[in-house]
PyMOL Python script that loads the backbone (N, CA, C, O; Angstrom):
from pymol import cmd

cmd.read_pdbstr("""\
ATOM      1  N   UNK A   1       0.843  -1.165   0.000  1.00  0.00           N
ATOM      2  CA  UNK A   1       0.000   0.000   0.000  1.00  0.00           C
ATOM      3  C   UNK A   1       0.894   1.236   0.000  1.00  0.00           C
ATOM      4  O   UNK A   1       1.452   1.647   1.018  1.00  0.00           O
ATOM      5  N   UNK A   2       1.019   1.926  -1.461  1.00  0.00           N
ATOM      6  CA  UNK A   2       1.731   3.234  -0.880  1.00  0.00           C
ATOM      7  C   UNK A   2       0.608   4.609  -1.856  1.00  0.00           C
ATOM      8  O   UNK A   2       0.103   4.798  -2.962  1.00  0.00           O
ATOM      9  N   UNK A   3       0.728   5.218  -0.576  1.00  0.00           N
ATOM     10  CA  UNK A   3      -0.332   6.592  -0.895  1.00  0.00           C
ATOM     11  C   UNK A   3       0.549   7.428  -1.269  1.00  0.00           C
ATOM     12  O   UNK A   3       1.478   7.641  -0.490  1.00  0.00           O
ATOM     13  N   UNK A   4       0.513   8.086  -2.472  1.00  0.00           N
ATOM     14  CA  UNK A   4       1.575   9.555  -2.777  1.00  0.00           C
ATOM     15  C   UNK A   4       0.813  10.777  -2.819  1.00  0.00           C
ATOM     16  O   UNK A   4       1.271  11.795  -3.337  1.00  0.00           O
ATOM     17  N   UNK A   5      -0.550  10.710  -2.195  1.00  0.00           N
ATOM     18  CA  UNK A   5      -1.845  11.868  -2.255  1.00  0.00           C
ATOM     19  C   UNK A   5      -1.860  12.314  -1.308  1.00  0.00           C
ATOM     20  O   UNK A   5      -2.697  13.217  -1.319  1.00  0.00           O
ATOM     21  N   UNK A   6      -1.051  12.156   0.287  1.00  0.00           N
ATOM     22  CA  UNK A   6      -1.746  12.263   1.342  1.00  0.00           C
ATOM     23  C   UNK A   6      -0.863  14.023   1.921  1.00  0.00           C
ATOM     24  O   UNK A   6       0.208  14.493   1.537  1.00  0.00           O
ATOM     25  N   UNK A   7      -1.774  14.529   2.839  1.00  0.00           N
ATOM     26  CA  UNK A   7      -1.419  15.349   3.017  1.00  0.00           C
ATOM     27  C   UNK A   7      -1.313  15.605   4.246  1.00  0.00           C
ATOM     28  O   UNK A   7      -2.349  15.055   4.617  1.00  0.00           O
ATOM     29  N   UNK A   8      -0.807  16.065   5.282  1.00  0.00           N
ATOM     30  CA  UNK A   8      -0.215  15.802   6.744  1.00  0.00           C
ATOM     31  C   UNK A   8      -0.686  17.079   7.346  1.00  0.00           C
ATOM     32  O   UNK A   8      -0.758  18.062   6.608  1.00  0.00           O
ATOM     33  N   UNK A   9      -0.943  17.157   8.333  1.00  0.00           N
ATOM     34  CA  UNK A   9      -1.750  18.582   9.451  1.00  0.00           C
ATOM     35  C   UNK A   9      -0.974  17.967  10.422  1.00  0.00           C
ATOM     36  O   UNK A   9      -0.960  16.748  10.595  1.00  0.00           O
ATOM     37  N   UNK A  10      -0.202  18.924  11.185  1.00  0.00           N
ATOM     38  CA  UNK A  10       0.204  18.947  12.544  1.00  0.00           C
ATOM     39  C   UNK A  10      -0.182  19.391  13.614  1.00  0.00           C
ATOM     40  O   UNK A  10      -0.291  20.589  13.354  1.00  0.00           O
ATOM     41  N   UNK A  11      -0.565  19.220  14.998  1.00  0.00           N
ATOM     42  CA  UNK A  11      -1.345  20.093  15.430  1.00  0.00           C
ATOM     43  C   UNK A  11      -0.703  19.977  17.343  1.00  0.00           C
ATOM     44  O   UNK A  11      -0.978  19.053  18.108  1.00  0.00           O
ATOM     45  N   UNK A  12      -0.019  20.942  17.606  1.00  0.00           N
ATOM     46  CA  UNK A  12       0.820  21.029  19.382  1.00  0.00           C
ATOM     47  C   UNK A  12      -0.117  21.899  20.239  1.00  0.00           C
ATOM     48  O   UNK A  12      -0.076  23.130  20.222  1.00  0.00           O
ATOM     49  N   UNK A  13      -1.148  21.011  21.153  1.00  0.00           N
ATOM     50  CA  UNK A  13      -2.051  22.064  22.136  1.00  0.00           C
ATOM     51  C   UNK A  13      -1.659  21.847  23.367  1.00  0.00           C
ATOM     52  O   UNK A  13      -2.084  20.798  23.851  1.00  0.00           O
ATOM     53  N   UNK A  14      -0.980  22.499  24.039  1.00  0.00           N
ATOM     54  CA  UNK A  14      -1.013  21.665  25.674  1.00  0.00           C
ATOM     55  C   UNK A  14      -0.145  20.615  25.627  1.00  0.00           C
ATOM     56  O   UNK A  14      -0.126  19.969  26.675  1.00  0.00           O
ATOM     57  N   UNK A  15       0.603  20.216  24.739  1.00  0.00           N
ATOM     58  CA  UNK A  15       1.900  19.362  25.258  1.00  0.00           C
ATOM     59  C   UNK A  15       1.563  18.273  23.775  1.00  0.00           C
ATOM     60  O   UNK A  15       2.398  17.660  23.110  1.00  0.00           O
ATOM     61  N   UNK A  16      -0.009  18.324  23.581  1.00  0.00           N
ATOM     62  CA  UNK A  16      -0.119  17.260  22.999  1.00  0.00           C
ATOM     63  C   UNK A  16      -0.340  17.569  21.641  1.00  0.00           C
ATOM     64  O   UNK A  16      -1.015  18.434  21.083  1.00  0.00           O
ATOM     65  N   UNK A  17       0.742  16.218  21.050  1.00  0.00           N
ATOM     66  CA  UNK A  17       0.801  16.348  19.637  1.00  0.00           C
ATOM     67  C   UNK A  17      -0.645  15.656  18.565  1.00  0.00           C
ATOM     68  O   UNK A  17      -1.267  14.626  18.823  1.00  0.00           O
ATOM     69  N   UNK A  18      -0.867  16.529  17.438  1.00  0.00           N
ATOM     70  CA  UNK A  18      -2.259  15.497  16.991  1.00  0.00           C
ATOM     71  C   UNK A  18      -1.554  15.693  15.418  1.00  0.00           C
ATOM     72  O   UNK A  18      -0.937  16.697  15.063  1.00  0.00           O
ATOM     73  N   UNK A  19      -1.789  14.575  14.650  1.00  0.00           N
ATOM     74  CA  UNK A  19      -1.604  14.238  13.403  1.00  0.00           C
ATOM     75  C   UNK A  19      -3.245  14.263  12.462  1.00  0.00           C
ATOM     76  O   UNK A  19      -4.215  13.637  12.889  1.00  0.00           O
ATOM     77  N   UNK A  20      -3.296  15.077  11.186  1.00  0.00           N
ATOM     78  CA  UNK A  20      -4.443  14.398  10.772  1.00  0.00           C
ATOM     79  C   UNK A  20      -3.599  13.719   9.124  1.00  0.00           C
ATOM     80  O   UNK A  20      -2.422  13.906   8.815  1.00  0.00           O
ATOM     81  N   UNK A  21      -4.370  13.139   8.526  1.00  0.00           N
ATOM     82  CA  UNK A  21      -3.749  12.629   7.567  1.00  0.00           C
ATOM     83  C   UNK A  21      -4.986  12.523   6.391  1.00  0.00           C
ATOM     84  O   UNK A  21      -5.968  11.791   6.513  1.00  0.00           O
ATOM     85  N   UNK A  22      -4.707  13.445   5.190  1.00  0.00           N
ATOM     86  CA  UNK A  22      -6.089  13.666   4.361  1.00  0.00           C
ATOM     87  C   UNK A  22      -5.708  12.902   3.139  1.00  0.00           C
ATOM     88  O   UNK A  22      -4.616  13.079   2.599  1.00  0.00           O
ATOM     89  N   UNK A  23      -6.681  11.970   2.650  1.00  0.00           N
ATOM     90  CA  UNK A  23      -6.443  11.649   1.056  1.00  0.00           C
ATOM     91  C   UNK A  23      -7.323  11.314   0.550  1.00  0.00           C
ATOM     92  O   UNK A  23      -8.320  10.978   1.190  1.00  0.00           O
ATOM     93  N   UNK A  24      -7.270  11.277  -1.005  1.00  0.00           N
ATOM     94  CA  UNK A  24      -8.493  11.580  -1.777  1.00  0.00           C
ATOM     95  C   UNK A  24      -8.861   9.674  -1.465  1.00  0.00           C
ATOM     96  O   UNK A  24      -8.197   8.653  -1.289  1.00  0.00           O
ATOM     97  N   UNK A  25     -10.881  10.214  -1.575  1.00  0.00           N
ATOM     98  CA  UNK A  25     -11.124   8.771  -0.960  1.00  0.00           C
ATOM     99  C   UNK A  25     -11.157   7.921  -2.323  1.00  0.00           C
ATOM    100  O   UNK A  25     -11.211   6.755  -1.931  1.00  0.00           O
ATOM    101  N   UNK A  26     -11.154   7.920  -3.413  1.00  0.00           N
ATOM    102  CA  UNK A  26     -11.026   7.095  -4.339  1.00  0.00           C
ATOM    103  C   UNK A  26      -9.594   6.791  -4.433  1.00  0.00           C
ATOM    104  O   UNK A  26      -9.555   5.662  -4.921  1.00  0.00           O
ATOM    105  N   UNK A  27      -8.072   7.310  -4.169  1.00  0.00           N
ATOM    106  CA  UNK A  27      -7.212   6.458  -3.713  1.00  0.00           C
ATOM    107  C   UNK A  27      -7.376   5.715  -2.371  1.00  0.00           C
ATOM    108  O   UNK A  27      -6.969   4.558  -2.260  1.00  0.00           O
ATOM    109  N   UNK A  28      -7.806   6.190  -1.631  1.00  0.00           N
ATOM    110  CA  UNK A  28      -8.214   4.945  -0.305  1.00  0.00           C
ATOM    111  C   UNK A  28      -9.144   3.679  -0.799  1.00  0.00           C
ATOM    112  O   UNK A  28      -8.775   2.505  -0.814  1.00  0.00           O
ATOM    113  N   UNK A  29     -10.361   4.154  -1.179  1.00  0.00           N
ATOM    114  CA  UNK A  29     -10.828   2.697  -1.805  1.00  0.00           C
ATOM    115  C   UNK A  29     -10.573   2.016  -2.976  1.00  0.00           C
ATOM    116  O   UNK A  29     -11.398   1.343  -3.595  1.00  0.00           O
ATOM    117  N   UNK A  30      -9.373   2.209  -3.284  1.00  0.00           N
ATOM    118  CA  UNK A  30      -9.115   1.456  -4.485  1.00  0.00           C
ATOM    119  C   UNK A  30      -8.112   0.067  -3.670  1.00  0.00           C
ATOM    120  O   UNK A  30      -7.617  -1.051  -3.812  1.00  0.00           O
ATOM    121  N   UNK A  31      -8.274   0.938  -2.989  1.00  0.00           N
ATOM    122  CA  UNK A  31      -7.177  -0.254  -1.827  1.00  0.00           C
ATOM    123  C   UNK A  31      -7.597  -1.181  -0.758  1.00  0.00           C
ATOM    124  O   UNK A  31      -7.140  -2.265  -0.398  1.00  0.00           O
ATOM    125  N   UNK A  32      -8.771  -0.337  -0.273  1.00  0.00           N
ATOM    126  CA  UNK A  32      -9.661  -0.684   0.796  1.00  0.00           C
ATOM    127  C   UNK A  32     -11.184  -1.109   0.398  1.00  0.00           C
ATOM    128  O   UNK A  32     -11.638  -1.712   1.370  1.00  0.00           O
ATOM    129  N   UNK A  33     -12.096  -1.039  -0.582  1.00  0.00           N
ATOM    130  CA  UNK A  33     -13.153  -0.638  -0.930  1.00  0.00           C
ATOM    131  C   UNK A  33     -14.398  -0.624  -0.157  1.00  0.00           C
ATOM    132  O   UNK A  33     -15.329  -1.420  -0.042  1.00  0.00           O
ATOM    133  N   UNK A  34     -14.099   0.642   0.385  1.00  0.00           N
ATOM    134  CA  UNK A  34     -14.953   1.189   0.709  1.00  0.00           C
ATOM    135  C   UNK A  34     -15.018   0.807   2.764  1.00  0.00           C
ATOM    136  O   UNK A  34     -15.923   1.243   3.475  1.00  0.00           O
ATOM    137  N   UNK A  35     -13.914  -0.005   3.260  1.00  0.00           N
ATOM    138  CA  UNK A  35     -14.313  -0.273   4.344  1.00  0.00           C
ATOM    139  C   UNK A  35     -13.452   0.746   5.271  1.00  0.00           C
ATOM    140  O   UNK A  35     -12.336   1.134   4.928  1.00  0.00           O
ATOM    141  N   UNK A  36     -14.024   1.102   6.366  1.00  0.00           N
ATOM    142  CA  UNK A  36     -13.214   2.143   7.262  1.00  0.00           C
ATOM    143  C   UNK A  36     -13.104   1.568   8.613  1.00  0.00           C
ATOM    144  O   UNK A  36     -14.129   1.220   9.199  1.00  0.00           O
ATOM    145  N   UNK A  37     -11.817   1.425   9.213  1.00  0.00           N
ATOM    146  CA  UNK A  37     -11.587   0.442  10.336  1.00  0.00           C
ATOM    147  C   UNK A  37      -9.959   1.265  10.974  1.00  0.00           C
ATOM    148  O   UNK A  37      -9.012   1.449  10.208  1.00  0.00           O
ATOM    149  N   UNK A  38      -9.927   1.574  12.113  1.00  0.00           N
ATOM    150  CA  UNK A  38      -9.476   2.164  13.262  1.00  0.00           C
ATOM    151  C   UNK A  38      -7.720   1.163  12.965  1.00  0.00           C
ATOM    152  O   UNK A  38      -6.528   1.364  13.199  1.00  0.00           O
ATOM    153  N   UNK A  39      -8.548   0.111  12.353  1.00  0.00           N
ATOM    154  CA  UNK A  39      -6.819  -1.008  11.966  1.00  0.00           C
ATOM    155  C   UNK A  39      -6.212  -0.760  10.971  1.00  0.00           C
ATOM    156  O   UNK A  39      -4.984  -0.807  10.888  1.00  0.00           O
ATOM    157  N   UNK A  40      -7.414  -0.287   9.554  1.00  0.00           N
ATOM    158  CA  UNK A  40      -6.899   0.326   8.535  1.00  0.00           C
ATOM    159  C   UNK A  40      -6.123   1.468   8.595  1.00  0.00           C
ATOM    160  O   UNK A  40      -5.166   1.599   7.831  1.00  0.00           O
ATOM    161  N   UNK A  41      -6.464   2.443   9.537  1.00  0.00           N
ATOM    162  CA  UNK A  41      -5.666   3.522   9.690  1.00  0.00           C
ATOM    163  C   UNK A  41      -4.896   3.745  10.708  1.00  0.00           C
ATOM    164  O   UNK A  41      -4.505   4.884  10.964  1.00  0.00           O
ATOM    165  N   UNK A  42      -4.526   2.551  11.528  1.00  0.00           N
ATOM    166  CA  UNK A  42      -3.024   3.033  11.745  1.00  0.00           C
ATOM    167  C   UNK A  42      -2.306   2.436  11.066  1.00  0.00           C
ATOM    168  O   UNK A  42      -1.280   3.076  10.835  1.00  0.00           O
ATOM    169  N   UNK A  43      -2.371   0.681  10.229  1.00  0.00           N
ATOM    170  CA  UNK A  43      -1.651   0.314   9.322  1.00  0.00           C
ATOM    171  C   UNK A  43      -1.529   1.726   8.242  1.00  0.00           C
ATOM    172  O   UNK A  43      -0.536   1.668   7.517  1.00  0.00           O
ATOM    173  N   UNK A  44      -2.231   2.719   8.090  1.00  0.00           N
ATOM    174  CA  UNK A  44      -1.882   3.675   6.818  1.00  0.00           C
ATOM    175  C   UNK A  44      -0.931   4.972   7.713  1.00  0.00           C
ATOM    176  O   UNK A  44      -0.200   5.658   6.999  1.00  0.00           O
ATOM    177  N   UNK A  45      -0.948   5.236   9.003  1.00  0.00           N
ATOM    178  CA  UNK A  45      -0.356   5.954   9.697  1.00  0.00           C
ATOM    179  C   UNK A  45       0.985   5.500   9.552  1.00  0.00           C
ATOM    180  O   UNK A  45       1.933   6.061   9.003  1.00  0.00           O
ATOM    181  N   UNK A  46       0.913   4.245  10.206  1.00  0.00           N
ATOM    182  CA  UNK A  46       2.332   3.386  11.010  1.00  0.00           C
ATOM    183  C   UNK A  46       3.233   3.589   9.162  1.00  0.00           C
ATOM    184  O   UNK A  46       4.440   3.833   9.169  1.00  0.00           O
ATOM    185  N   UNK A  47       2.808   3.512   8.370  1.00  0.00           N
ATOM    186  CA  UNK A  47       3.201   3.138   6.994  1.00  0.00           C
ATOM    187  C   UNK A  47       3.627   4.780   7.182  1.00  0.00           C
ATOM    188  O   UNK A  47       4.802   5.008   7.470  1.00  0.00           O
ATOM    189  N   UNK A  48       2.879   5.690   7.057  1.00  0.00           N
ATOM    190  CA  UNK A  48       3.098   6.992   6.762  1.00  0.00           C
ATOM    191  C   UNK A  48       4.037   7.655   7.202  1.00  0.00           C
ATOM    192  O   UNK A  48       4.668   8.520   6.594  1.00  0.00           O
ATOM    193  N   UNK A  49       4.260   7.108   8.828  1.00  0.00           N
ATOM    194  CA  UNK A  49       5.059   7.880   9.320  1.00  0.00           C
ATOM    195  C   UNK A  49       6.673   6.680   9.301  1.00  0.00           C
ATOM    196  O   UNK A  49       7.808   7.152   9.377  1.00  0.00           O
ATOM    197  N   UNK A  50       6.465   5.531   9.214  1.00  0.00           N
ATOM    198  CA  UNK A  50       7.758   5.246   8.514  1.00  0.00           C
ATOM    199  C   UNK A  50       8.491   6.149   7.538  1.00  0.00           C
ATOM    200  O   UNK A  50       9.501   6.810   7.774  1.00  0.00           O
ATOM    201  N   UNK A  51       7.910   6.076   6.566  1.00  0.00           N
ATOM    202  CA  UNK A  51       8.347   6.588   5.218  1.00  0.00           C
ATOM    203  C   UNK A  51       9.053   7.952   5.688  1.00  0.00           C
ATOM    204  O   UNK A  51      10.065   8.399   5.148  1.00  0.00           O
ATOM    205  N   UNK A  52       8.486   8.461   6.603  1.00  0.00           N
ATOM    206  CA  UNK A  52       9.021  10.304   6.698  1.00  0.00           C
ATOM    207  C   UNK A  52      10.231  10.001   7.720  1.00  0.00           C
ATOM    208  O   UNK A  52      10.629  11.134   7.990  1.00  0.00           O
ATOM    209  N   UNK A  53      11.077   9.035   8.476  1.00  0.00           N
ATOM    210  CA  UNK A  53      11.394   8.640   9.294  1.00  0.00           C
ATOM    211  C   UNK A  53      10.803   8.831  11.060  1.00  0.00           C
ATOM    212  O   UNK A  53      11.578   8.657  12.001  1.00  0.00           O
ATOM    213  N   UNK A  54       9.470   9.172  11.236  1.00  0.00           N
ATOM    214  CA  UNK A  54       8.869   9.922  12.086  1.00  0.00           C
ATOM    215  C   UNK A  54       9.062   8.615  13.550  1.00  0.00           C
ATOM    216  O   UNK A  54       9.372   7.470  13.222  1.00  0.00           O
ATOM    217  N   UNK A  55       8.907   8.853  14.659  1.00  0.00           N
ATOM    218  CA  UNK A  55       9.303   8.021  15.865  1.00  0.00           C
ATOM    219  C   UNK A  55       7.720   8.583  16.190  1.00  0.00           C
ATOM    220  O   UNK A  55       7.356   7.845  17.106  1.00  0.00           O
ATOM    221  N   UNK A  56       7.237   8.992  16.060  1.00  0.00           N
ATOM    222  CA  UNK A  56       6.234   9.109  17.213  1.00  0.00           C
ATOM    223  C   UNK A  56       5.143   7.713  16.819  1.00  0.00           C
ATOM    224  O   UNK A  56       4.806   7.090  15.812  1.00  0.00           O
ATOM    225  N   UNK A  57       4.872   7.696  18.255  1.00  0.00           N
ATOM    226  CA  UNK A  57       3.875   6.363  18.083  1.00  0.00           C
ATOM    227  C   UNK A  57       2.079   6.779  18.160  1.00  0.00           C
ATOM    228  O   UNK A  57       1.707   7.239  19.239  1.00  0.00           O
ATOM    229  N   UNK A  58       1.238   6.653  17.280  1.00  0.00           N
ATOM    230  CA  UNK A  58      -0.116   7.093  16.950  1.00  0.00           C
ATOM    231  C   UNK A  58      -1.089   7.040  18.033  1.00  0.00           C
ATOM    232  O   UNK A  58      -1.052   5.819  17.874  1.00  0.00           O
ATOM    233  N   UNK A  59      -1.705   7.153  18.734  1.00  0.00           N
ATOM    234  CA  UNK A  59      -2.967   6.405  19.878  1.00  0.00           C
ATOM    235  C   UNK A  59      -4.091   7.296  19.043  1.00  0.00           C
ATOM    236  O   UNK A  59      -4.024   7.999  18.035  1.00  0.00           O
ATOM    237  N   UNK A  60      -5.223   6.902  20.011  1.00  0.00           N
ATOM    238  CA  UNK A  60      -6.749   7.699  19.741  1.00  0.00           C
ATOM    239  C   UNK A  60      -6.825   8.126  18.252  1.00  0.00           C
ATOM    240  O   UNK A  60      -6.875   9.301  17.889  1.00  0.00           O
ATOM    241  N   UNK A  61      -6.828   6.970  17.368  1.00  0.00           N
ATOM    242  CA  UNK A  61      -6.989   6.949  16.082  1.00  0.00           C
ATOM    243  C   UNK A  61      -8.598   7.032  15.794  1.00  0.00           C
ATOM    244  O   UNK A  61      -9.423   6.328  16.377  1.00  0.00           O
ATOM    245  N   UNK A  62      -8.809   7.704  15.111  1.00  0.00           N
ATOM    246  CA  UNK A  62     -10.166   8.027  14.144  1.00  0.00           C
ATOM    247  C   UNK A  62     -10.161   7.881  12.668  1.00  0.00           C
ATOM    248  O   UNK A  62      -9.106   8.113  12.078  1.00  0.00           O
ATOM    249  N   UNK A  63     -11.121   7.556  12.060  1.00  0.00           N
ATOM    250  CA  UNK A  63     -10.917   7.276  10.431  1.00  0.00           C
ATOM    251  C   UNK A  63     -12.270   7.683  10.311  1.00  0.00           C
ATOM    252  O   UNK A  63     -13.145   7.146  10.991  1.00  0.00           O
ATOM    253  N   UNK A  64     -12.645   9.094   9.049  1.00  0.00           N
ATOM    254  CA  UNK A  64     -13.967   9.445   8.994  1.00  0.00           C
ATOM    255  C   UNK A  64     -13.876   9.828   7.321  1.00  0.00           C
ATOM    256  O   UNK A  64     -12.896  10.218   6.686  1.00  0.00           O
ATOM    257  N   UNK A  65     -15.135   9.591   6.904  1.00  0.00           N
ATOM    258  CA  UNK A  65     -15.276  10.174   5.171  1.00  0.00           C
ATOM    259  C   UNK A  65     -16.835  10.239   5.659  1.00  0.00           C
ATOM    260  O   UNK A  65     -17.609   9.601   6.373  1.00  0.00           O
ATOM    261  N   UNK A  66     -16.815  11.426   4.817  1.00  0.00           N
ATOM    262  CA  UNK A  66     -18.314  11.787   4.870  1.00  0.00           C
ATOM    263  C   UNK A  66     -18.925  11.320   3.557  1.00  0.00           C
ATOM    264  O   UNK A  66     -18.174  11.260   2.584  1.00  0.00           O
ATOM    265  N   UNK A  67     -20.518  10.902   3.386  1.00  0.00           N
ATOM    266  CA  UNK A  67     -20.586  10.705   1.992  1.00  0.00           C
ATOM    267  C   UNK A  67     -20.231  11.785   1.069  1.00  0.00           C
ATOM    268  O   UNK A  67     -19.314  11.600   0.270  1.00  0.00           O
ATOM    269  N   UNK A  68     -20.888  12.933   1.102  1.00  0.00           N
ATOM    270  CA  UNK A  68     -20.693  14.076   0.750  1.00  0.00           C
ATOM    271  C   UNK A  68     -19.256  14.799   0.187  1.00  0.00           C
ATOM    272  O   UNK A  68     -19.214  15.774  -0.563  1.00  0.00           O
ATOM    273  N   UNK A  69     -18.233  14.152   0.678  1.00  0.00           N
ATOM    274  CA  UNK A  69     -16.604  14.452   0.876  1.00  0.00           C
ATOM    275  C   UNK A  69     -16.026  13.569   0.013  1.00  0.00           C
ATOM    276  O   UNK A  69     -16.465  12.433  -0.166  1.00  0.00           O
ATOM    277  N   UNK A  70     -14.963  14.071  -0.593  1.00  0.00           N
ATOM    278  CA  UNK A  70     -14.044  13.130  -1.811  1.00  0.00           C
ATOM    279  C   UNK A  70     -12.764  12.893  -0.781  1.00  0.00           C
ATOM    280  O   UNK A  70     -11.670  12.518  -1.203  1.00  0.00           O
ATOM    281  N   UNK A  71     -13.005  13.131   0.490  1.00  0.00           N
ATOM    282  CA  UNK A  71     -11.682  13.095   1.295  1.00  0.00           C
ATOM    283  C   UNK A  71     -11.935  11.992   2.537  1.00  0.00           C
ATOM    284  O   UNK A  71     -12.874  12.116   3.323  1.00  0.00           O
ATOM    285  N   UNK A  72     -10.899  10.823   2.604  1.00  0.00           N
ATOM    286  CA  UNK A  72     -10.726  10.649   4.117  1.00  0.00           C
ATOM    287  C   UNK A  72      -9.998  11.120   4.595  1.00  0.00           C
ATOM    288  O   UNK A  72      -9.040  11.458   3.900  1.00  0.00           O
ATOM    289  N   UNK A  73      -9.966  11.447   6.050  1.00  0.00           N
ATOM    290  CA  UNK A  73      -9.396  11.660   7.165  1.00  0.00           C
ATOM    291  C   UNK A  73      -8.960  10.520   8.242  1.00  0.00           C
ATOM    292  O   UNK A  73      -9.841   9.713   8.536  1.00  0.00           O
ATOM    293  N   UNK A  74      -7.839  10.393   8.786  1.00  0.00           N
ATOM    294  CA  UNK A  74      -7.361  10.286   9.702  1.00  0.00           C
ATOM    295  C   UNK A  74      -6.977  10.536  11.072  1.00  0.00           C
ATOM    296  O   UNK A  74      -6.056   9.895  11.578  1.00  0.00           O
ATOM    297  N   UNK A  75      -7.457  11.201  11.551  1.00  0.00           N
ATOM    298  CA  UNK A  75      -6.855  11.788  13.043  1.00  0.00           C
ATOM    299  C   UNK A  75      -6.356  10.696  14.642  1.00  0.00           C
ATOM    300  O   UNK A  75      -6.830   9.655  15.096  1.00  0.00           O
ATOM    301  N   UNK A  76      -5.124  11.661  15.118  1.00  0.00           N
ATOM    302  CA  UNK A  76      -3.959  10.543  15.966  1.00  0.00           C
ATOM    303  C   UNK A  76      -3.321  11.322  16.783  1.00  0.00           C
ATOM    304  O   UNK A  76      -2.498  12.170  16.439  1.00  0.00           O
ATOM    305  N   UNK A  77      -3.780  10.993  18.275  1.00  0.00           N
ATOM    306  CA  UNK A  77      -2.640  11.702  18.833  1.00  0.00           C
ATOM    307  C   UNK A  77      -1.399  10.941  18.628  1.00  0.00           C
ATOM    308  O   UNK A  77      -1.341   9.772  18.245  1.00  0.00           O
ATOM    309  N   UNK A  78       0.054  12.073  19.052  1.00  0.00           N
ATOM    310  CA  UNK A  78       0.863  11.027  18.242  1.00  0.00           C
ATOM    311  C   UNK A  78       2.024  11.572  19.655  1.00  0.00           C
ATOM    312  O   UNK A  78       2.400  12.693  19.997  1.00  0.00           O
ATOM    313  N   UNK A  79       2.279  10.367  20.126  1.00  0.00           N
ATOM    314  CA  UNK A  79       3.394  10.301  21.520  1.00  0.00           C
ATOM    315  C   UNK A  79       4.893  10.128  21.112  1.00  0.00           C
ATOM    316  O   UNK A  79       5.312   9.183  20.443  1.00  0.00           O
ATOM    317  N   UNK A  80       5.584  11.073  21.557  1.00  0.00           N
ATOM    318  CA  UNK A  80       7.164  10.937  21.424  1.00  0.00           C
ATOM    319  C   UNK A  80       7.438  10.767  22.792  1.00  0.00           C
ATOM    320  O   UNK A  80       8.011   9.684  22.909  1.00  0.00           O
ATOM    321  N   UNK A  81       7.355  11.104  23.461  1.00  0.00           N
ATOM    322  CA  UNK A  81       8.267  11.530  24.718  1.00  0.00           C
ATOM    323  C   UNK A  81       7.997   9.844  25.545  1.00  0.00           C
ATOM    324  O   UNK A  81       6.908   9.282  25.662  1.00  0.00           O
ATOM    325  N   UNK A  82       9.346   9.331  26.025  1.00  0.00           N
ATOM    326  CA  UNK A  82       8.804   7.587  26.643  1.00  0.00           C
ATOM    327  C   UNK A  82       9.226   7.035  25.461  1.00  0.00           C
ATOM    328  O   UNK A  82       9.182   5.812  25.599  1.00  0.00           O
ATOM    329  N   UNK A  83       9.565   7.297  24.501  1.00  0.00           N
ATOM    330  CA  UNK A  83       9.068   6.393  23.672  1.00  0.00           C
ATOM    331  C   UNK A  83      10.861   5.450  23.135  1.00  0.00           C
ATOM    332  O   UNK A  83      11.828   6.134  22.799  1.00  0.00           O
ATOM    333  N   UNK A  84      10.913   4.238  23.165  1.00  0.00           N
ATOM    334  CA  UNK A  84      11.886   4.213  22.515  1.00  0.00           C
ATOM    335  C   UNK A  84      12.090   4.222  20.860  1.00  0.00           C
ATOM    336  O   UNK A  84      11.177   4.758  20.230  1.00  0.00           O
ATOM    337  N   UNK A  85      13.093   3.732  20.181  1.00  0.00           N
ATOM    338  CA  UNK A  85      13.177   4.040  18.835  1.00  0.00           C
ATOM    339  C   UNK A  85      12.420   3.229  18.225  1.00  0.00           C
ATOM    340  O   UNK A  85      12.849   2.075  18.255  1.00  0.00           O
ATOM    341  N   UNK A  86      11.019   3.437  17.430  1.00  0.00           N
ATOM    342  CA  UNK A  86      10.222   2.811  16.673  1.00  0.00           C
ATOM    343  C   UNK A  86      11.033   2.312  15.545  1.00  0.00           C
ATOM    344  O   UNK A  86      11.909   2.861  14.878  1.00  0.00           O
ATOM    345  N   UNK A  87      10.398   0.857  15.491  1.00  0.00           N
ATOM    346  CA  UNK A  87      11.383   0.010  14.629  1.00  0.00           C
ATOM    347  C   UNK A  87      10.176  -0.599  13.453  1.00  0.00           C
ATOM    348  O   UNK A  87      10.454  -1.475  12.634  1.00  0.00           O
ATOM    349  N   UNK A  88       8.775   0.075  13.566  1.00  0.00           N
ATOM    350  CA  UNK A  88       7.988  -0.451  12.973  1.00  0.00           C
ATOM    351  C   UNK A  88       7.732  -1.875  12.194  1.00  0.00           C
ATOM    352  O   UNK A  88       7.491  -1.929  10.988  1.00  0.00           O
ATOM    353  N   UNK A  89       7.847  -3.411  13.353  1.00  0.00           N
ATOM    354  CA  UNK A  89       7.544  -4.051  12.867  1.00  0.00           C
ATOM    355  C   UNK A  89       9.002  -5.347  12.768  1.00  0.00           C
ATOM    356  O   UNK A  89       9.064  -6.549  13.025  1.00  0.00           O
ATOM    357  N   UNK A  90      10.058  -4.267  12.236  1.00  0.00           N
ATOM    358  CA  UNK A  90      11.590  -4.720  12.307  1.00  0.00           C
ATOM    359  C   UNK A  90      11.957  -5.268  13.210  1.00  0.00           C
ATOM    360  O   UNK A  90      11.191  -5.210  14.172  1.00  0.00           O
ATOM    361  N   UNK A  91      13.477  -6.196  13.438  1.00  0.00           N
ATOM    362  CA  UNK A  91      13.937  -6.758  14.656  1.00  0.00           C
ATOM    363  C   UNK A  91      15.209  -6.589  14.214  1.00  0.00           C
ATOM    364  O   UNK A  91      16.159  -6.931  14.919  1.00  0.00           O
TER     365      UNK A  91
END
""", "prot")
cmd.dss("prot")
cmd.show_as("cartoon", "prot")
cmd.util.cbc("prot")
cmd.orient("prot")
């Protein structure tokens, strides 16, 4: 699965970091069709933030498309601090 559409929002309130992650939903369901699952999107996070070399680890994941909307969304708080070096998966 690799997305080259997606577009990244950062967001620091109060200590805490939030990620959203936007892409057009006809590249998401060409991959997924049509199903939206909290597993799907951190497998598309955990993937995402590999690629950028990013360490932070995702929690309080959301995955929303409106019918109305050509866009899904993603939203994640995303924890650095504690954290050791994410190896995503690797040994």
């Amino acid at each position: 699965m690799l997305f080259n559409n997606i577009i990244e929002k950062r967001i620091v309130k109060d200590g805490v970091h939030r990620s959203v992650l936007e892409m057009p939903a006809d590249d998401y369901n060409k991959v997924y069709n049509g199903q939206y699952s909290e597993k799907i999107a951190l497998e598309i996070i955990n993937h995402h933030f590999e690629r950028r070399g990013d360490d932070g680890r995702p929690t309080d994941i959301q995955i929303e498309h409106e019918d109305n909307s050509n866009m899904v969304k993603i939203y994640a708080n995303v924890n650095y601090l504690g954290n050791d070096h994410t190896r995503y998966g690797r040994r």
